[in-house]
N, C-alpha and C positions, 0 to 999 in steps of 0.2 A: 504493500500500500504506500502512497505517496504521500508526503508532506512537505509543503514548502514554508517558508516564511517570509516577511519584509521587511528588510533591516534600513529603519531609520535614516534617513540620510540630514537630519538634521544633528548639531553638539557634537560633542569631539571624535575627529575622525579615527581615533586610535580606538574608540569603543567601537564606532562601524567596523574597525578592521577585525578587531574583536571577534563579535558577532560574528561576521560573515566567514571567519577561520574555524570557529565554532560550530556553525550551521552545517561547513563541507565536511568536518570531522567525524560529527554524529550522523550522519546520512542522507540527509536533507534533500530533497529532491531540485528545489531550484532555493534560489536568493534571488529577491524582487525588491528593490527600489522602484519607488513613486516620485511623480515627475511635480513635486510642487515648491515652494517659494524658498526653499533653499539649497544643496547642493544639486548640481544636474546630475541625474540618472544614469544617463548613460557615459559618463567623464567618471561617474564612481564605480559604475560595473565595470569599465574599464580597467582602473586603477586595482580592482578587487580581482581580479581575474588571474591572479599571478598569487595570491595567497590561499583564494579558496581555488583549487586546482581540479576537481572530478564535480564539483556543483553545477547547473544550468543556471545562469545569469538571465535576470529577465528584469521589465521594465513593467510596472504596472500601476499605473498605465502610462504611457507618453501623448498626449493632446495630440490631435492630426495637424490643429490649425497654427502650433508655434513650429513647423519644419513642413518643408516642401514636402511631395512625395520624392523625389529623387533626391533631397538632404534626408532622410530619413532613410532610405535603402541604402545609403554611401553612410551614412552612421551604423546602420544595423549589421551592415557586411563587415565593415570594419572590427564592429567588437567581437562581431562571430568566427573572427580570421582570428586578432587577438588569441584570443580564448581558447582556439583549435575545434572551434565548432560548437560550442555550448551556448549562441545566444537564443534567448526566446524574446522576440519583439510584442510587446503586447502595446495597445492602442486603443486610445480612447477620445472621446468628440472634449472634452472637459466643459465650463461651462461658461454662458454668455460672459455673466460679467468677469470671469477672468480673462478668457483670451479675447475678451472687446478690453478691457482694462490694461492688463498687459501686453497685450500684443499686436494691439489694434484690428485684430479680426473679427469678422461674424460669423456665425452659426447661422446658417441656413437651412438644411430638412435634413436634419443630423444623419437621419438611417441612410437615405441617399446620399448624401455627399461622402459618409465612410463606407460603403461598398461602393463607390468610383473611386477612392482612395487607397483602398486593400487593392483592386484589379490592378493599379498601375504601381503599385510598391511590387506586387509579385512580376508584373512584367519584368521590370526595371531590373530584380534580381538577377531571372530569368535569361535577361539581354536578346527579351523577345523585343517585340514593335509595341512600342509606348499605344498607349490606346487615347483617343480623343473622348474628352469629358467636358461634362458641363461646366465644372466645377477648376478641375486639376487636370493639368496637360503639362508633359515635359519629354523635350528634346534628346532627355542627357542617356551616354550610353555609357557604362564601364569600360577604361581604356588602361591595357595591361595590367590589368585584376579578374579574376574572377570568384564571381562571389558565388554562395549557396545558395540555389535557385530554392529549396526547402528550409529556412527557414522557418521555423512557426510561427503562426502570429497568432496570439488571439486578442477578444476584442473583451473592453471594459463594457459590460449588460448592467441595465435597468429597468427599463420599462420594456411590454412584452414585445415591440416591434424590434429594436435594441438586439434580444434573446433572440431571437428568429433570426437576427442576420447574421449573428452570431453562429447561431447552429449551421445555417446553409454555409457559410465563405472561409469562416477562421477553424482553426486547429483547436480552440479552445474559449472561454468565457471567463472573464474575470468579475469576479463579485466582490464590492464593496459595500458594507454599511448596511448588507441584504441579509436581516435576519435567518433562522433555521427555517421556520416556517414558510419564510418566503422561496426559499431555495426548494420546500418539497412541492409547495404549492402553486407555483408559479416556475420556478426558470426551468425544473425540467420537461413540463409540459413544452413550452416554446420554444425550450432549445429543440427537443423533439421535432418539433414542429418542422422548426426550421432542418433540420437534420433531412424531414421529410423532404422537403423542397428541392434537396442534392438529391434525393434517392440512397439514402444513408441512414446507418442508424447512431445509436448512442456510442455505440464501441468506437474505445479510441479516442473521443472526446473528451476534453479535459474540461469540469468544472471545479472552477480554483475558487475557494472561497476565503474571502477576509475571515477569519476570527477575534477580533480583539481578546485579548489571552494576557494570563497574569496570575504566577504560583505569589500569594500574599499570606501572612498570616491576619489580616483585619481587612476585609474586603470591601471596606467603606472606601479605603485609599484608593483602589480601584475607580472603586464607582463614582467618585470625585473623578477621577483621570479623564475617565470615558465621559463622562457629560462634559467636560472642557475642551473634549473634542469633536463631540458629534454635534455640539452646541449649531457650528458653524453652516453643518450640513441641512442643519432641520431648518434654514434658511434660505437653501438653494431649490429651485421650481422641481430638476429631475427626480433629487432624493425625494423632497415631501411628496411628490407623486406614489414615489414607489413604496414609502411610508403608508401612506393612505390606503395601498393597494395592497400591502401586508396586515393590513387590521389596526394599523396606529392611528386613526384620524382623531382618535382622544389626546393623543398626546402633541400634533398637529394643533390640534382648538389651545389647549390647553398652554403650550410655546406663541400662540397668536396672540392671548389676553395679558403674558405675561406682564409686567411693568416695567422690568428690566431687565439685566443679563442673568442675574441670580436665579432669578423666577424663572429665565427661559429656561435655564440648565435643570434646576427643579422637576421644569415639568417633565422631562423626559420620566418615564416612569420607571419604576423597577420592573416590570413585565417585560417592556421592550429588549431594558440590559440583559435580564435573562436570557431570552429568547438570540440576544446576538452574541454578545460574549461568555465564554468560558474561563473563569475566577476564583481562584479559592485556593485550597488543598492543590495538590500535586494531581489528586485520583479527581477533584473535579474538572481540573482542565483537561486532563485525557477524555474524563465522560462529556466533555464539551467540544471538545473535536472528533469524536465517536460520534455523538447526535446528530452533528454537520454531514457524517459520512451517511448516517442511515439517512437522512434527509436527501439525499443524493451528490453531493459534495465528490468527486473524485480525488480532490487534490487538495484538502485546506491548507487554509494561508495562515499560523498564528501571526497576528503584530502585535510590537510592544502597546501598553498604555501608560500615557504619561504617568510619573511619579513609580514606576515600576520597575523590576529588573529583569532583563529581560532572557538573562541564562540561566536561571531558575525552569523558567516556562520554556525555553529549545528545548531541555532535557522532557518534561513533564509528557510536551507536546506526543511525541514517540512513541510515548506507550499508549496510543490511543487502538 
């Protein structure tokens, strides 16, 4: 069985290095870096590529809209030569007001514009003929390189069209923030779906899911970490969607009335933390990435929670 996790890429890089030596030692199946407002991703799976040595290196997720498709296939081949073949490119739309804020891009019909995206990343690999798109077109061809035209990609899923293209295009599905429930209820129905749509089944499909994870002895410390994190989320349009659409719309209303920041984090409930992270004891973080797997999970992701540590819970992880 597989486990992967996501190592931080934020605070000092000698604990990232840490971790991520840690993670290829006990058996880990990938190491995944996320692509947000502090070290880049794929410059630290780089750099980590040469300590953790038998791991899959993976990116979860990288925004489509901050790197070209032909910057992102000339990044992706790159780390995957690095490496000797271990990268996993994983990709994701991210969300308005971040790559309109930072990046100065728009988000237009997310599910189509990443499957014209994904088609011309795989040519590009490939050093087939760029394909014309609405969206993304590019000239560029590999010159005295050749990259892996197999690369994996999979794609960051939320809502069920999201899942479906996921299922039809990519090698895999990244789950964020997406409770147990919503994972048996929802992503493997659509990823199915979409699965259908290639004429494919589940086999072989990777569903990778976040756990927020944490061996503590007072599991209050915890559940402070994680509402200081998801706080941000229950503010953004795709999550509170897929919130609402997991059975959270109390905690939705409830973050909408709050008065402040206190009250927003408040409202998240104890039901939901439940229901998404695995916290406690050593045997309840395993029994929380065990639930994930019978929920249909292939691949859980543990990530640290702030105020935590996070080699306590690599080890715990494993024995699930």
């Amino acid at each position: 069985m597989k486990t992967s996790v996501l190592i931080p890429t934020t605070g000092d890089i000698a604990t990232v290095r840490e971790h991520a030596a840690m993670a290829d030692q006990l058996g880990y199946d990938s190491i995944n870096c996320s692509h947000i407002a502090a070290r880049d991703s794929f410059t630290t799976l780089a750099g980590l590529a040469h300590l953790a040595q038998s791991v899959t290196l993976a990116t979860a997720v990288a925004p489509i809209y901050h790197r070209s498709p032909a910057s992102m296939a000339q990044t992706a081949a790159t780390i995957d030569d690095l490496s000797g073949g271990r990268f996993r490119l994983g990709l994701g739309t991210g969300h308005r007001a971040t790559m309109g804020g930072w990046h100065g891009q728009d988000i237009g019909n997310p599910v189509a514009e990443m499957r014209e995206y994904v088609a011309l990343v795989r040519a590009l690999l490939a050093g087939g003929e760029p394909l014309a798109g609405l969206r993304w077109n590019s000239s560029f061809a590999f010159n005295g390189f050749k990259a892996r035209a197999d690369i994996p990609i999979y794609l960051a899923g939320l809502s069920p069209a999201m899942l479906r293209l996921a299922g039809e295009i990519a090698d895999g599905v990244v789950l964020w923030a997406c409770p147990a429930s919503y994972v048996k209820d929802v992503v493997t129905r659509e990823v199915a779906a979409g699965r259908a749509r290639a004429d494919r089944g589940l086999g072989g499909f990777d569903i990778c899911a976040a756990i927020p994870s944490a061996v503590v002895a007072d599991p209050a410390v915890a559940h402070d970490g994680i509402r200081a994190e998801l706080h941000r989320y229950f503010g953004l349009p795709f999550y509170r969607a897929m919130f609402v659409h997991a059975g959270y719309d109390a905690d939705i209303a409830a973050y909408d009335a709050a008065a402040d920041v206190a009250a927003q984090r408040a409202a998240i409930s104890d039901a939901f933390i439940g229901d998404l992270c695995a916290i406690g004891t050593p045997e309840d973080v395993a029994a929380g990435v065990a639930r994930y797997r019978a929920a249909g999970a292939t691949n859980p992701m543990i990530t640290n929670i702030t105020g935590t540590d996070l080699r306590p819970t690599l080890r715990a992880a494993l024995s699930a």
